[in-house]
N, C-alpha and C positions, 0 to 999 in steps of 0.2 A: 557462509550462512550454515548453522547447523541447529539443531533440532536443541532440547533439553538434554538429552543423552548422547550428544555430541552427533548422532547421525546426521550426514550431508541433508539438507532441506530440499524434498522434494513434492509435488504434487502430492504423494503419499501421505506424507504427515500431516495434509491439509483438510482432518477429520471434523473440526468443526463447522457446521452450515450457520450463514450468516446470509440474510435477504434469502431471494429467491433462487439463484443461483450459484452462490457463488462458498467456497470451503475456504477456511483460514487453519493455520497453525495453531494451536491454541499458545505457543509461546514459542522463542526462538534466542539464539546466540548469535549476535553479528561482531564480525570484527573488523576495524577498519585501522590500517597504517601511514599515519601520514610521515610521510619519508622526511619533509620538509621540517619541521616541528621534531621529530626524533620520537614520537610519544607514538603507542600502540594503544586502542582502545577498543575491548569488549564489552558489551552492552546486551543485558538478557531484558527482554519484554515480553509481559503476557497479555493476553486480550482480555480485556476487563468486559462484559455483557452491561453493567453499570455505566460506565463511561461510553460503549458500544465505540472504541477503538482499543489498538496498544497504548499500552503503560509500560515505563520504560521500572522497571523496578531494579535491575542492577547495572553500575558504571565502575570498569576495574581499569587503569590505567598505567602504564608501564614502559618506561626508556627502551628504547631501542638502540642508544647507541650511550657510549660513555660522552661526558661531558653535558649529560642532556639529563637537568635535574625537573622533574616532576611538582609542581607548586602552581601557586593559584594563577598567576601569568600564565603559564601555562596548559592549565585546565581553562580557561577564558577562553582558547581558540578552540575547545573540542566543540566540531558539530554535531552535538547527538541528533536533533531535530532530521538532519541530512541523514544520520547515518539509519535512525527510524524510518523514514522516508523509502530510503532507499532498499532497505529489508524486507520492509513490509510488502515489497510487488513479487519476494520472493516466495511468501507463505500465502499468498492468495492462490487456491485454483480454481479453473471454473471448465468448463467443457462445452464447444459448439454444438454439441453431439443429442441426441434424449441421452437425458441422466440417467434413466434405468436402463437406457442401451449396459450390458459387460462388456462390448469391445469400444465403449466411445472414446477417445483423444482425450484426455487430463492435459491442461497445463495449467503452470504459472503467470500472472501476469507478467513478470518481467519474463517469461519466452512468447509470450503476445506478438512483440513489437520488438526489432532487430536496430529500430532504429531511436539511438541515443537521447535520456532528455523526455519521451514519450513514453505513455501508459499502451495505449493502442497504434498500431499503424496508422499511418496517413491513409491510408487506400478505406481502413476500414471507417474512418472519420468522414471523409468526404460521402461514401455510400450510405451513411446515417444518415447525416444533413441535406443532402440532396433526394433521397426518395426512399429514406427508409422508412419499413413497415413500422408496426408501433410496436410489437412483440421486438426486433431485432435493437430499435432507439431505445426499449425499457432495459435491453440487456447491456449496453453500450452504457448507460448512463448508470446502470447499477454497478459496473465493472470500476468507473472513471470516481462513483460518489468514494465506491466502496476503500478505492484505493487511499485515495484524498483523506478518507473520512478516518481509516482504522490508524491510519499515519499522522493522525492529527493535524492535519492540514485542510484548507480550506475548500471543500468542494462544489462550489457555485465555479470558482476561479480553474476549479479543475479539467471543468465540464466545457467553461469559458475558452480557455488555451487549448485544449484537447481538442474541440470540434470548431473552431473558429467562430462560436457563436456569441451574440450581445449575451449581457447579464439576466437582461429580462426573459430570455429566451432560456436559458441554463437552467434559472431558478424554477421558470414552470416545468421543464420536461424532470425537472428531478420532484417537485410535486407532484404531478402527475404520477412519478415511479414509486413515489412514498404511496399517493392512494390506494396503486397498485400492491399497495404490501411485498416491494422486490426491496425496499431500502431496512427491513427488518433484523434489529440486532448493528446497525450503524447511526451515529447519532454525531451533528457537530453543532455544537452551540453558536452561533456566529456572534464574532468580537470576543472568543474565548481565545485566550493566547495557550497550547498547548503546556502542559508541564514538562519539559524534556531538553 
């Protein structure tokens, strides 16, 4: 993952505020090799405020190895969706800390959670649902929309899988966080299939 200017992607880069919490990249470089397939593919996306996610604006594509020719076969197995997905928990940062604290903790969501597959730890998902306060559930569900949403992925189902909660339950705490003005600047149409 690197920035527009090739620098490594870090909380730093992460200057634009999006919701109540939470900074994104305004654009990024991801590159992903699938060994298997022989094809290399890097993928620039920038955060559209219109769309209120990334937009994947460029797909460059490139053999890895000889015998391994580049064609529509081919491009049929790139995941960009995944490989969007996957970037985008790198360019979010958000901080437990007050944000006007100068010494508070920055990170990224993907240094959130250590563990594979997840937005947030397990530890911190069960303390949500079992007795969190409504300030800590608004930040957790802005974190989980925001990830889902800027990645163009579905986040009812995000918030679903993430805290083990029913639908009905998902869809009000992320209402709830929308009234709250924390979902500001993320948007997902539902039944929109992403462009990507």
């Amino acid at each position: 993952m690197r920035t527009l200017d090739g620098d490594p992607m870090t909380w730093q880069a992460a200057t634009t505020r999006v919701g109540a919490a939470l900074r994104i990249s305004p654009a990024f470089v991801a590159k992903y090799a699938d060994e298997t397939a022989g094809i290399e593919t890097v993928l620039e996306a920038r955060y559209s405020a219109d769309d209120g996610r990334y937009v994947v604006t460029a797909v460059t594509n490139r053999s890895l190895r000889a015998g391994v020719e580049v064609n529509n076969l081919a491009l049929r197995q790139i995941p960009i969706q995944a490989i969007l997905q996957n970037a985008a928990t790198q360019c979010i940062a958000l901080t437990l800390d007050e944000e006007q604290d100068p010494t508070a903790k920055w990170v990224t969501a993907s240094e959130l959670s250590s563990t594979e597959g997840r937005i947030i730890p397990r530890w911190l998902a069960e303390d949500v649902v079992k007795r969190g306060t409504k300030d800590a559930r608004m930040e957790v569900i802005e974190i989980l929309y925001g990830t889902a949403a800027l990645a163009g992925l579905p986040p009812v189902k995000a918030v679903q899988s993430e805290l083990g909660v029913p639908h009905r339950t998902a869809s009000d705490w992320i209402k709830k966080a929308r009234a709250a003005g924390r979902l500001t600047g993320m948007t997902y149409i539902v039944g929109r299939q992403a462009d990507g």
